[in-house]
C-alpha positions in Angstrom: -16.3 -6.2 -9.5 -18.1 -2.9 -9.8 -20.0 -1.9 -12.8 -19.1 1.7 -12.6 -15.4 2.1 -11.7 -13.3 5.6 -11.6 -9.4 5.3 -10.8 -7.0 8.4 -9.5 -3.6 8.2 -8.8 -1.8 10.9 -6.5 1.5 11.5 -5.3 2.1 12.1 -1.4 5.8 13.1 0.4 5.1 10.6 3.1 5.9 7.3 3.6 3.2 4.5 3.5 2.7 3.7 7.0 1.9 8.0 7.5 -0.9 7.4 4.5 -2.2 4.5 5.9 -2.6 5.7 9.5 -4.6 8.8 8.2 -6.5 6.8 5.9 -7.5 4.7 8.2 -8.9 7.7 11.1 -10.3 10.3 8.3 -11.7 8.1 5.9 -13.4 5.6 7.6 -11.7 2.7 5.4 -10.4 -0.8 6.9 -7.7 -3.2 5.6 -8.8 -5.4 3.0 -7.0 -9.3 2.4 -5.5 -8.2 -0.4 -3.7 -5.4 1.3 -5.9 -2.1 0.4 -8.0 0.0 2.3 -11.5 -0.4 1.5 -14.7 1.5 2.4 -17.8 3.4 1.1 -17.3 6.2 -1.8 -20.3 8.3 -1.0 -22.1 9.3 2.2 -25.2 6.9 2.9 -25.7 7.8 -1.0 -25.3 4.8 -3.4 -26.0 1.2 -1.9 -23.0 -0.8 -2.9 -20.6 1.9 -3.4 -16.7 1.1 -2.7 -13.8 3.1 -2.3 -10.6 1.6 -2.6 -7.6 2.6 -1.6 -3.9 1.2 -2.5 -0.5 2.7 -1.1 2.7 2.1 -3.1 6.3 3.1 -1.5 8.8 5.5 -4.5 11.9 7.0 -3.6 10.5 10.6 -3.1 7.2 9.6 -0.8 4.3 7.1 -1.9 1.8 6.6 -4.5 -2.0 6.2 -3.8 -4.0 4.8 -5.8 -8.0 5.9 -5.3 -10.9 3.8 -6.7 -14.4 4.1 -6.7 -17.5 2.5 -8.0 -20.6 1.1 -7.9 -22.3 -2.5 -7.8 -26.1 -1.0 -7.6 -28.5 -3.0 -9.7 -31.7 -1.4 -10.6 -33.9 -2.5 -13.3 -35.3 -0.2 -16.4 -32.9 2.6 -15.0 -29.1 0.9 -14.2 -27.6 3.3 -16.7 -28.9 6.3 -15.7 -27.1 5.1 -12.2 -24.3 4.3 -13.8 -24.0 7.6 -15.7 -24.9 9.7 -12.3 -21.9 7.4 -10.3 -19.2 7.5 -13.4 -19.6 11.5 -13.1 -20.1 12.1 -9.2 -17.1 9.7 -8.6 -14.6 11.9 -10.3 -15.4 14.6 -7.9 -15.4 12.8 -4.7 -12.4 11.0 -5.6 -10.4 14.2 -6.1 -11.7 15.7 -3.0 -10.5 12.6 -0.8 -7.3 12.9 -2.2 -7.4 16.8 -1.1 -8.5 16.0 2.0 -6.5 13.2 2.6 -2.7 14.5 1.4 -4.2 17.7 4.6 -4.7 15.1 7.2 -0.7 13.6 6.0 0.6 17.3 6.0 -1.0 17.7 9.2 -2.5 21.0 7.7 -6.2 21.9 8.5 -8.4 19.2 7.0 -11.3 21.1 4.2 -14.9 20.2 4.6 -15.6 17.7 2.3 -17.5 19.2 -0.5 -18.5 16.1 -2.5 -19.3 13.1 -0.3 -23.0 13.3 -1.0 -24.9 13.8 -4.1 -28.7 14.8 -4.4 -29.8 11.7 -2.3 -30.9 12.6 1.3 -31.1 9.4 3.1 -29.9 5.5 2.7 -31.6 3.2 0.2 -31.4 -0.1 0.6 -30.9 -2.1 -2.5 -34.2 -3.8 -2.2 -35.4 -0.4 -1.7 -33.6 1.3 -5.1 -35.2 -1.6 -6.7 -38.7 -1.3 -5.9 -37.9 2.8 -6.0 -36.8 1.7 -9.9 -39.7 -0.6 -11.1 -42.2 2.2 -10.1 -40.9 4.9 -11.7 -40.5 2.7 -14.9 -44.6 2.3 -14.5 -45.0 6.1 -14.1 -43.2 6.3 -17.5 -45.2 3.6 -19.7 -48.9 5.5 -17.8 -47.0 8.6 -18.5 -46.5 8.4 -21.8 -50.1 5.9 -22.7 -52.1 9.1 -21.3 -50.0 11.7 -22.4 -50.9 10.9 -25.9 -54.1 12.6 -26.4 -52.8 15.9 -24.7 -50.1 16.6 -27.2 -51.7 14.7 -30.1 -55.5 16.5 -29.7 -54.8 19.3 -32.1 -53.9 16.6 -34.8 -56.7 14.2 -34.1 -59.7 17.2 -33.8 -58.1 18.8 -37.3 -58.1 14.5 -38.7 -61.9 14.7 -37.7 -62.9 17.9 -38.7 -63.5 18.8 -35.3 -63.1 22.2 -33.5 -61.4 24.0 -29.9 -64.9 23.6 -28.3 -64.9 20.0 -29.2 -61.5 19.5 -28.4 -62.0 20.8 -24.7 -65.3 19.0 -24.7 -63.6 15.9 -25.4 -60.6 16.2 -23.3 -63.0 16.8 -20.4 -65.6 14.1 -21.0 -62.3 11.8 -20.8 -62.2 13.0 -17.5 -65.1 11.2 -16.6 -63.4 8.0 -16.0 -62.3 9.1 -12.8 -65.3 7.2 -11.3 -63.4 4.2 -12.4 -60.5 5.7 -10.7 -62.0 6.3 -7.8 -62.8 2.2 -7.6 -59.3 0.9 -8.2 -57.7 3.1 -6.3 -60.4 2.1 -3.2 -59.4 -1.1 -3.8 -56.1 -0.5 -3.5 -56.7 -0.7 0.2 -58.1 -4.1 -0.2 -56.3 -5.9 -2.4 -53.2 -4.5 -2.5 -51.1 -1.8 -4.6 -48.9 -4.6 -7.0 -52.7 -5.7 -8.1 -54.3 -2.4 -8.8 -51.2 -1.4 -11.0 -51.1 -3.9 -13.2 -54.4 -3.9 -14.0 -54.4 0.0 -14.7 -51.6 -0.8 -16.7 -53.6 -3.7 -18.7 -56.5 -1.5 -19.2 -54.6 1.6 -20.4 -52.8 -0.5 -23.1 -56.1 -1.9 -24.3 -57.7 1.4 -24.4 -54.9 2.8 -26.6 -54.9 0.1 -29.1 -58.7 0.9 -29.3 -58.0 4.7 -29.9 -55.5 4.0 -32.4 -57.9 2.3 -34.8 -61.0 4.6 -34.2 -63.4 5.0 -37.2 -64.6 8.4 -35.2 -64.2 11.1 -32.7 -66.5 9.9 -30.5 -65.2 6.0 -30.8 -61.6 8.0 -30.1 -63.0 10.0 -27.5 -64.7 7.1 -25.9 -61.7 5.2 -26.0 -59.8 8.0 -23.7 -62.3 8.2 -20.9 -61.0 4.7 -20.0 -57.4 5.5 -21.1 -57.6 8.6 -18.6 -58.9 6.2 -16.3 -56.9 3.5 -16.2 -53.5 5.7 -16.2 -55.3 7.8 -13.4 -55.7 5.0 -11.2 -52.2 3.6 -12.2 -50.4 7.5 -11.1 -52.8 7.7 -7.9 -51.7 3.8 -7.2 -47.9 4.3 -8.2 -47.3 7.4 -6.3 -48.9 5.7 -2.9 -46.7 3.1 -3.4 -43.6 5.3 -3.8 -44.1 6.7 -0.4 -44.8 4.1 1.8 -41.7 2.2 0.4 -39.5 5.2 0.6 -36.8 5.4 3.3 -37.9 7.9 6.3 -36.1 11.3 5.2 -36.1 10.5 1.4 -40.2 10.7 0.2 -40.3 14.1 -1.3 -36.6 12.7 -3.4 -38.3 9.5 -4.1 -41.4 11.1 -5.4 -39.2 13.0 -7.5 -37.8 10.3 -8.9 -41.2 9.1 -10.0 -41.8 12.5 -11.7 -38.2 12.0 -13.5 -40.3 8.4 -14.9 -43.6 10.8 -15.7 -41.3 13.3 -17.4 -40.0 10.5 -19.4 -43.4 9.5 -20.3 -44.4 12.6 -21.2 -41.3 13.4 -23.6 -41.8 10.5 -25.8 -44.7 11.8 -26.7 -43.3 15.2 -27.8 -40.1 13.6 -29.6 -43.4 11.8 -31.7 -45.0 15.0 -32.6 -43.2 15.9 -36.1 -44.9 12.3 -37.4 -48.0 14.7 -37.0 -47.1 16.8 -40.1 -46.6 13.9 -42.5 -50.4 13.2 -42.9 -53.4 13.1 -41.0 -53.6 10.1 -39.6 -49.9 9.6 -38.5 -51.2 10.0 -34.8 -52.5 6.6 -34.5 -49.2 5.8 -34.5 -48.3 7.4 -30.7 -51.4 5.6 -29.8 -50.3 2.3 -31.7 -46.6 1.8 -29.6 -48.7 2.4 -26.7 -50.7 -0.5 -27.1 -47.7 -2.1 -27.7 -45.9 -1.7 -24.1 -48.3 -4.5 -23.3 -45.2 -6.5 -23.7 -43.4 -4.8 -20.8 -45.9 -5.8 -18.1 -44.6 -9.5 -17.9 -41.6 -8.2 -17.0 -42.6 -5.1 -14.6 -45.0 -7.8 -12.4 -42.3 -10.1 -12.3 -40.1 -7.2 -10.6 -43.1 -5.1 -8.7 -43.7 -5.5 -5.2 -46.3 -5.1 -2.5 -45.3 -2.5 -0.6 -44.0 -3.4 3.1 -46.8 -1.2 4.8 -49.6 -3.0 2.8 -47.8 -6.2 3.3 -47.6 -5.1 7.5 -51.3 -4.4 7.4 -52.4 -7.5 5.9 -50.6 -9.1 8.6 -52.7 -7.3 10.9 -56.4 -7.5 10.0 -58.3 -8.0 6.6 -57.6 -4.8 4.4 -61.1 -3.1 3.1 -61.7 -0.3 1.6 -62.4 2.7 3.8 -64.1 5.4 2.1 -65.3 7.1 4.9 -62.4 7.4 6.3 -60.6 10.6 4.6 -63.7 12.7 5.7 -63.8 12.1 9.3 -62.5 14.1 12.6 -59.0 13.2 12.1 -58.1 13.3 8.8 -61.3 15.7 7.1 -59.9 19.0 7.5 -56.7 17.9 5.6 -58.8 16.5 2.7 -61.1 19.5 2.6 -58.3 21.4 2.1 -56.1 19.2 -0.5 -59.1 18.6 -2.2 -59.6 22.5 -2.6 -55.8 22.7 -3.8 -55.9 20.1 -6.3 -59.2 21.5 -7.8 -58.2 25.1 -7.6 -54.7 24.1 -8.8 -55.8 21.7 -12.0 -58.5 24.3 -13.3 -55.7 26.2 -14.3 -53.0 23.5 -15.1 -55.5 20.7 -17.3 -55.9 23.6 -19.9 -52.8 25.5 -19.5 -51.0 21.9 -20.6 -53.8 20.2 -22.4 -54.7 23.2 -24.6 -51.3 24.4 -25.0 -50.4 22.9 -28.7 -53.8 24.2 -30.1 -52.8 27.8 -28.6 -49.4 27.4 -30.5 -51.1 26.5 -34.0 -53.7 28.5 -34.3 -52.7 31.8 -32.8 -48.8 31.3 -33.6 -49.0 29.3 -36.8 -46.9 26.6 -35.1 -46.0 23.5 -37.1 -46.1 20.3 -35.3 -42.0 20.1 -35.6 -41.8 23.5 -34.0 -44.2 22.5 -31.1 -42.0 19.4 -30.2 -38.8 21.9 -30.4 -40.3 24.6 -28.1 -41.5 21.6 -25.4 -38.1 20.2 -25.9 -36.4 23.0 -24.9 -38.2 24.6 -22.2 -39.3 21.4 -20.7 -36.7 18.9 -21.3 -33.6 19.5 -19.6 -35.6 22.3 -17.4 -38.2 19.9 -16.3 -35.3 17.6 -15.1 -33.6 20.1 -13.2 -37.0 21.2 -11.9 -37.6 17.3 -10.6 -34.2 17.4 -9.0 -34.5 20.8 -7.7 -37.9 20.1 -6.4 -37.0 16.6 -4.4 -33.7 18.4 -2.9 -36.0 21.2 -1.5 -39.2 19.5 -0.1 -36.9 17.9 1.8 -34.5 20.6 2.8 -37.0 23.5 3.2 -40.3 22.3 4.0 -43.0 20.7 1.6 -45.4 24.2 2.3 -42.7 26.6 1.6 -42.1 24.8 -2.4 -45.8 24.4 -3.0 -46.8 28.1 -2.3 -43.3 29.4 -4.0 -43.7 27.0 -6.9 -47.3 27.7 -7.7 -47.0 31.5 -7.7 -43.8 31.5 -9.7 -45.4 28.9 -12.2 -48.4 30.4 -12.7 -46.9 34.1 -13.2 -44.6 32.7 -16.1 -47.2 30.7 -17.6 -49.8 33.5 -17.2 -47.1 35.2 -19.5 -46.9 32.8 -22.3 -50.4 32.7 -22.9 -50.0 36.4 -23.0 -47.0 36.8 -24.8 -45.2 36.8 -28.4 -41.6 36.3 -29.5 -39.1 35.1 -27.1 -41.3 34.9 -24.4 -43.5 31.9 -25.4 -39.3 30.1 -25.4 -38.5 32.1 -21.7 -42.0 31.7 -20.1 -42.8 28.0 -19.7 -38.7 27.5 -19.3 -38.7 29.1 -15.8 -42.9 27.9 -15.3 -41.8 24.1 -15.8 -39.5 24.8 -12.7 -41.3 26.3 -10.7 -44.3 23.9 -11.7 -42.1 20.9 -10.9 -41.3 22.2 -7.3 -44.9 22.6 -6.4 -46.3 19.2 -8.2 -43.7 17.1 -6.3 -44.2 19.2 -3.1 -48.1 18.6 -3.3 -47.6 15.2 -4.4 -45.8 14.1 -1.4 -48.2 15.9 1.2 -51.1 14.1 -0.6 -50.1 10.5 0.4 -48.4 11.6 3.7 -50.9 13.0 5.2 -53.4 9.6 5.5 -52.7 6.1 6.8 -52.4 3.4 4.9 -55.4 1.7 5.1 -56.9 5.0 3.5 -54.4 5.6 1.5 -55.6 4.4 -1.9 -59.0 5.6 -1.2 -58.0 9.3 -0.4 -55.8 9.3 -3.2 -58.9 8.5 -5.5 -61.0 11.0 -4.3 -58.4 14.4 -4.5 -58.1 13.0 -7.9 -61.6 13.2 -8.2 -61.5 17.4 -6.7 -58.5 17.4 -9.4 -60.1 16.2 -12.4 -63.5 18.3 -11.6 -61.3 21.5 -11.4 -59.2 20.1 -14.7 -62.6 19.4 -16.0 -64.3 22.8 -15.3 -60.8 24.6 -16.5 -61.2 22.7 -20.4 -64.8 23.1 -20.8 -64.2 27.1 -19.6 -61.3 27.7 -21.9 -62.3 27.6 -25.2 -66.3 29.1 -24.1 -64.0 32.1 -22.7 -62.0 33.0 -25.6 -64.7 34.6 -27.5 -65.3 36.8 -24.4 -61.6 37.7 -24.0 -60.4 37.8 -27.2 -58.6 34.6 -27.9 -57.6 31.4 -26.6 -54.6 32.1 -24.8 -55.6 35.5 -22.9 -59.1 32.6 -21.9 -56.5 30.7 -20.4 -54.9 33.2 -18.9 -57.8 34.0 -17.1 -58.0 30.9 -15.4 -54.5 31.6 -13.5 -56.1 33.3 -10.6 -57.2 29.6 -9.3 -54.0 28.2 -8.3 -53.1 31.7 -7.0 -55.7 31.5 -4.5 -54.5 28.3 -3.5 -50.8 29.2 -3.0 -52.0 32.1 -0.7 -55.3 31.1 1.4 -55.2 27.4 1.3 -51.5 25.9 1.2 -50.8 27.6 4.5 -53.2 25.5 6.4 -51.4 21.9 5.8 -49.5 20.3 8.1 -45.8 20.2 7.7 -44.4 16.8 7.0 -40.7 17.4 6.5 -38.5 15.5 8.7 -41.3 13.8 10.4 -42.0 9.7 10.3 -44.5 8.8 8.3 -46.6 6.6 11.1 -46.6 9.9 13.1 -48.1 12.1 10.5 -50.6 9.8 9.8 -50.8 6.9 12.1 -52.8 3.4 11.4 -55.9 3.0 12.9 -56.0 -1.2 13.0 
């Protein structure tokens, strides 16, 4: 029986056997034992969705009975598919009955309007599945390293600590990127299900370290291998996403997996007013942290290796290849999304990481307020960004939405930093959009443009060219504000990186939309 199910009764002047004929040729449904029609509700959408169709004989006509649903299982995220079918199924119910009481009529037959939703291509169920588990890891890293971004204004003011320390120490975490670099390297060797769940283990550990630290440098210490960990975990996680995603659908699925981040990420706002009860009430973010150790039983009982790893295996002995991104073939395209992602991060690490610190010292911001300004300009924007963004790459082009998305996001947030009043609510409303389009645009032309043997290790080192620019950007910021007369306008400053990026340097990648993955980057073994 389906677990999402949406009835709709019509009334048609025709007798059965008219209704049943036209059913039959427009639909695409086929007689079931019991007597109904029976097909598929959506269009290469939903795995396991049903329409049903029954035809009753009345005095004046017939009366047809529509039914749709849904028998998708997905771990972690079955009711937000539930939700998404219980609403769409309305709609595409009423427009076969439109459609279907034309054909009977013999009257023109509309376009259907409603047979697909935001979904581009067909996903398997063991493919929704694996698509599932992964974007449940991207929330639990998300939210694990999110922490000391939204949390740093409270743990420098619990330390006595100042802005210069505050970048310094959001920085130095940055550091652990060398450890990134290694597990993400050795993703190519020993698999992508390994390498996760070890970031996974380490960022939980790390966590439950921070939450008890006796100092800033004991808490700052704790977050170069937090950053690590849940660096190598994203880098790892987002590889994984495309290789296992359905040709047509990588951009959507990587959306997806920023839907998971986004997730993260907004747990660790909705925690923020625990800030203003005392000055210590941070360890608690950091505390429930630790404590999604007790989810990793049951996300490595669910997580697969991905088929191309599993293919290559098959092949030869996987290694790590870390000369690989820099040669003939493939250099020119890291050169240049290793510029991107440094250009692009100087801006973005302290325009996100500094942001809260901005808000309480030159806005007098409470903690409560903070979380309500995130909430609303990034909430429900950031998920319509995510499903704008996916719909797009793969519609227009993945170069089109990076260059679009970074100069709109960086004009807007060059504007809060700059701004008073309403703007700091209308700035980073439109930014987060805009953001969104060109983070999952340049997220998907990262891992499609190497094979898979590489794919770990050129993951690991543009994360390296994006923490150096993030890096760079935090230790800048606050040494800036001094010169430019605040923090905000020193951030500000910094926006003319990913400008540069959108208009000299974006240009030059390859298009991948519509294009087979083994043809953009094909294996070498």
């Amino acid at each position: 029986m389906p677990h999402v199910r949406r009835r709709l009764l019509v009334r048609i002047d025709a007798p059965p056997e008219a209704i049943h004929a036209a059913a039959v040729s427009m639909l695409g449904v086929a007689p079931d034992d019991d007597g109904s029609l029976v097909g598929q509700l959506f269009d290469h959408d939903s795995p396991g969705s049903t329409l049903r169709i029954g035809i009753q004989a009345t005095p004046t006509g017939s009366t047809v009975r529509l039914e749709g649903g849904s028998i998708i299982k997905v771990p972690y995220f079955g009711w937000l598919v539930r939700l998404i079918v219980w609403v769409v199924a309305r709609r595409v119910l009423v427009d076969w009955a439109v459609r279907l009481r034309a054909a009977v009529a013999g009257e023109p037959v509309p376009p259907s309007r409603h047979r697909r939703t935001l979904i581009p291509a067909t996903f398997t169920a063991d493919q929704a599945t694996r698509l599932a588990v992964l974007t449940a890891v991207g929330a639990v890293a998300s939210f694990g390293s999110a922490l000391f971004t939204q949390n740093g204004d409270a743990v420098t003011d619990s330390f006595n600590r100042s802005d210069a320390a505050l970048g310094d120490a959001l920085a130095l975490a940055r550091i652990g990127v060398l450890v990134t670099l290694v597990a993400a390297s050795m993703a190519d060797r020993f698999g992508r299900r390994r390498m996760i769940m070890v970031g996974l283990g380490g960022m939980c550990v790390a966590n439950l370290l921070a939450s008890v630290a006796p100092s800033f440098e004991v808490f700052t210490a704790s977050q170069v291998f937090t950053r690590a960990f849940a660096n190598a975990t994203f880098a790892i996680t987002a590889l994984a996403v495309i290789e296992d995603a359905p040709e047509g659908a990588r951009a959507f699925s990587f959306s997806m997996l920023g839907m998971g981040l986004g997730m993260g990420f907004g747990a660790t706002v909705f925690l923020l007013p625990i800030n203003d009860l005392s000055g210590d009430t941070w360890r608690v973010g950091f505390a429930l942290s630790a404590l999604t150790v007790i989810l990793l039983p049951s996300i490595a009982h669910r997580l697969r290796e991905t088929v191309r790893f599993e293919r290559l295996e098959a092949r030869t002995k996987p290694k790590a290849r870390l000369r690989e991104p820099f040669d003939r073939r493939y250099g020119k395209r890291f050169l240049t999304l290793g510029a991107v992602a440094f250009l692009v991060n100087l801006f973005s690490a302290p325009s996100s990481q500094l942001t809260n610190r901005y808000l309480t010292h030159t806005h007098d911001f409470s903690n409560s307020q903070i979380a309500l300004l995130r909430g609303a300009t990034a909430g429900i924007p950031g998920v319509f960004g995510v499903l704008l963004a996916g719909r797009l790459a793969e519609s227009r082009g993945r170069r089109k939405v990076i260059i679009v998305g970074l100069l709109v996001a960086t004009a807007f947030q060059v504007t809060f930093f700059l701004g008073n009043g309403a703007l700091l609510w209308i700035m980073p409303t439109v930014s987060i959009i805009a953001a969104a389009c060109a983070g999952i645009g340049l997220g998907t032309t990262n891992n499609e443009l190497f094979p898979t043997e590489a794919r770990g290790t050129s993951s690991g080192f543009l994360l390296v060219c994006g923490v150096a620019g993030a890096a760079i950007g935090l230790l800048a910021a606050p040494r800036l504000k001094d010169v430019v007369g605040g923090l905000g306008p020193a951030i500000a400053v910094l926006g003319v990186a990913p400008l540069i990026a959108a208009f000299f340097l974006v240009p030059r990648l390859p298009e991948t939309r519509a294009r087979n993955l083994d043809e953009i980057s094909p294996s070498e073994v």
